[in-house]
C-alpha positions in Angstrom: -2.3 -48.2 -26.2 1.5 -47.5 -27.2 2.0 -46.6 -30.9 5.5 -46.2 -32.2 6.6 -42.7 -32.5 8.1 -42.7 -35.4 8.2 -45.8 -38.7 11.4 -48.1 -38.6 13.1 -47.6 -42.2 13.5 -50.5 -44.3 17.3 -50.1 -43.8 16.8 -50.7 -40.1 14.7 -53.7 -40.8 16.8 -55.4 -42.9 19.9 -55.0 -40.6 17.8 -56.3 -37.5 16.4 -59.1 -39.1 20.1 -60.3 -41.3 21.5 -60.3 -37.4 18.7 -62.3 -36.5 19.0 -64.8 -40.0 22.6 -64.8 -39.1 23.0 -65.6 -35.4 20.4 -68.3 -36.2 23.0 -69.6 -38.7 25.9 -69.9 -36.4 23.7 -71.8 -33.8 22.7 -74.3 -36.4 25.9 -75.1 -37.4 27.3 -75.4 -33.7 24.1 -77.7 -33.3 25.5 -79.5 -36.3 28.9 -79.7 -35.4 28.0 -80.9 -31.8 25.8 -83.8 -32.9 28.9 -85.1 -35.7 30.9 -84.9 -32.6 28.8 -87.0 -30.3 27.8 -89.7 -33.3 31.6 -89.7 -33.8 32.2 -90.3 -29.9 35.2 -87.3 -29.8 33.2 -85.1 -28.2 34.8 -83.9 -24.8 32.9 -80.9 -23.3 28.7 -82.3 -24.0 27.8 -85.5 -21.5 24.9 -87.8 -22.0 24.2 -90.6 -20.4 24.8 -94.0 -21.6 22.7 -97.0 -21.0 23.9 -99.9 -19.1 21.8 -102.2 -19.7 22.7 -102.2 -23.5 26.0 -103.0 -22.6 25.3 -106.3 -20.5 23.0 -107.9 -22.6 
């Protein structure tokens, strides 16, 4: 079985997992951003499709 050679300092944890805490960050607010946009209807670069049949009724 593999065993780690040597223990990951504290230091090193922390850093990996504010990169992690951080990148998840920046996703959820271009999540955020992208679903004002589309409730808004200015978004130009996301396509959904729109119903039809809505429309005609």
């Amino acid at each position: 079985m593999a065993v780690p050679k040597k223990k990951t300092s504290k230091t090193k944890r922390n850093q990996r997992r504010a990169v992690w805490k951080r990148r998840a960050a920046l996703e959820a607010e271009k999540a955020l951003s992208l679903g004002k946009s589309v409730l808004t209807g200015r978004s130009t670069g996301f396509v959904y499709p729109i119903d039809e049949d809505d429309d005609e009724e």
